[in-house]
matplotlib code that plots the C-alpha trace (Angstrom):
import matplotlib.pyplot as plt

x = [121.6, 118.9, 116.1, 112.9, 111.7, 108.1, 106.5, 103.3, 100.6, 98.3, 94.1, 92.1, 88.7, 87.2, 87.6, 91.0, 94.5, 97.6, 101.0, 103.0, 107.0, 109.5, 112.9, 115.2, 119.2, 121.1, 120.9, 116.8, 117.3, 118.6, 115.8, 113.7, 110.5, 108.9, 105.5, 103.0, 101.0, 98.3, 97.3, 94.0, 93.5, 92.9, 93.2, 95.8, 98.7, 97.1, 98.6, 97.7, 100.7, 103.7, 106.1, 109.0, 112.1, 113.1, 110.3, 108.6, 105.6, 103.1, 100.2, 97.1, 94.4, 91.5, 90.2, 92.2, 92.5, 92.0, 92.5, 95.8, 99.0, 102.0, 105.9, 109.5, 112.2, 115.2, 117.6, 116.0, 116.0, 112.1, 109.1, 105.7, 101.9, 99.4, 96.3, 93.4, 89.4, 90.3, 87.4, 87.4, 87.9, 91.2, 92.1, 95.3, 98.7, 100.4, 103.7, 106.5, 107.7, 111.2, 111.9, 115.3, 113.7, 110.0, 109.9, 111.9, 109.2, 106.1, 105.3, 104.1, 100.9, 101.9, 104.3, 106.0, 108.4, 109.5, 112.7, 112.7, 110.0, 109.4, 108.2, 104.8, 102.7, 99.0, 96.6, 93.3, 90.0, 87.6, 83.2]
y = [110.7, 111.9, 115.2, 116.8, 119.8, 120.9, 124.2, 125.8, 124.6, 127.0, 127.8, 128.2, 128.1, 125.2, 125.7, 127.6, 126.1, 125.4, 123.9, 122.5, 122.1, 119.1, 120.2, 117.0, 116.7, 114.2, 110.5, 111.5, 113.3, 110.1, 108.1, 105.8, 107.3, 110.8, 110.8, 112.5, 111.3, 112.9, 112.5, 113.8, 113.5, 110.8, 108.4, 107.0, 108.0, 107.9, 107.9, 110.9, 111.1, 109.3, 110.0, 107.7, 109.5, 107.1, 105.9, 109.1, 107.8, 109.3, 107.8, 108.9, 108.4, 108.5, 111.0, 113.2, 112.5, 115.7, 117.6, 117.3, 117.0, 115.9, 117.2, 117.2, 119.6, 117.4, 120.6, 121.6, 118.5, 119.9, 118.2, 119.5, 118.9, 121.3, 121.5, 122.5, 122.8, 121.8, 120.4, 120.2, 116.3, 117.4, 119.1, 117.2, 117.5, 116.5, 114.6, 114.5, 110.7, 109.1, 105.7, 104.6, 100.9, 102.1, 102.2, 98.3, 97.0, 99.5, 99.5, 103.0, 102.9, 102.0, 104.3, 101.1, 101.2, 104.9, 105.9, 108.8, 111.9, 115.5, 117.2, 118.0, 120.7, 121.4, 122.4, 123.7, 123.9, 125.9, 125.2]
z = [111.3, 109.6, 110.2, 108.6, 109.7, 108.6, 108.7, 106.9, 109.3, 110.5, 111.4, 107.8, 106.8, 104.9, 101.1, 101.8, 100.8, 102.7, 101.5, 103.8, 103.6, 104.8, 104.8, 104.9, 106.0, 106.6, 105.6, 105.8, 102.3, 100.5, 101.1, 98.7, 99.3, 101.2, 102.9, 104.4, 107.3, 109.9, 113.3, 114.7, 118.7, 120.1, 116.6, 114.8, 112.7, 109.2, 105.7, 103.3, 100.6, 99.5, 96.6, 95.2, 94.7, 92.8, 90.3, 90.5, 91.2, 93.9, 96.1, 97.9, 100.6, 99.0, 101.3, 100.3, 96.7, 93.9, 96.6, 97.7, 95.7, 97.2, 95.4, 96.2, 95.2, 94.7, 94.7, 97.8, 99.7, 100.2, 100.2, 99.7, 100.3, 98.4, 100.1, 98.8, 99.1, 102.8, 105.1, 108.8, 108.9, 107.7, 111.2, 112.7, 113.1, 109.8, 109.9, 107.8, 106.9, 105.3, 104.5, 103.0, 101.3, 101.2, 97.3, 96.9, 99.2, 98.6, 102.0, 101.8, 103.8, 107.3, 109.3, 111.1, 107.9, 108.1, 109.4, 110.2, 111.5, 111.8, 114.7, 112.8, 112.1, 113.0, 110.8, 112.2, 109.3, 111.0, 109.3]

ax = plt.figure().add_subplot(projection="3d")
ax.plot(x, y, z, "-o")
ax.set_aspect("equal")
plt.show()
C-alpha cells in the first residue's frame, strides 16, 4: 500500500505565494514519477506539475508555467509545489499524484495513469 498526504493550502490574495507539501509512504514513495494536479468545482481534474524521480526532469501546464515550480526531497519522501504570483483562476483543490511507470511511458498528463492520490488541499486566491 501506498499514501500521500498534502498540506499547505489555504485563502491568499492574488500576487501572494503558497508552497504546498506531499508527504509520501509506502510503495507511493518508490514511484517513477510525482505530480501535481487541480480540481476547480464543477470541472475536471487538470494537470499542473510533474517531476521524474528518476530522469530528473520536470513538466508544466502552461498556465501555470514561471510561476510555479514543482521539487521533491528524496530524503524526505516530500514533494513540493512553489506557488507564486497566484491568480484567482488558480482557486481549486490541488491534488497530490504517484505513478509507479509514469516516467517509462511519459504518460504524465492524464490522471487515469496515477496510482495513487492524496486527500487534497484547497487553495482559495481571493482579486
Amino acid at each position: 500500500q501506498g499514501q500521500l498526504v498534502e498540506s499547505g493550502g489555504g485563502l491568499v490574495q492574488a500576487g501572494d505565494s503558497l508552497r504546498l507539501s506531499c508527504v509520501a509512504s509506502g510503495r507511493a514513495s518508490t514511484t517513477s514519477a510525482m505530480a501535481w494536479f487541480r480540481q476547480a468545482p464543477g470541472k475536471e481534474r487538470d494537470f499542473v506539475s510533474a517531476i521524474s524521480t528518476i530522469l530528473s526532469r520536470t513538466y508544466y501546464a502552461d498556465s501555470v508555467k514561471g510561476r510555479f515550480t514543482i521539487s521533491r526531497d528524496n530524503a524526505k519522501n516530500t514533494l513540493y509545489l512553489q506557488m507564486n504570483s497566484l491568480k484567482p483562476e488558480d482557486t481549486a483543490v490541488y491534488y497530490c499524484a504517484a505513478g509507479r511507470i509514469i516516467s517509462y511511458t511519459g504518460n504524465y498528463y492524464a490522471p487515469r495513469f496515477y496510482d495513487y492520490w492524496g486527500q487534497g488541499t484547497q487553495v482559495t486566491v481571493s482579486s
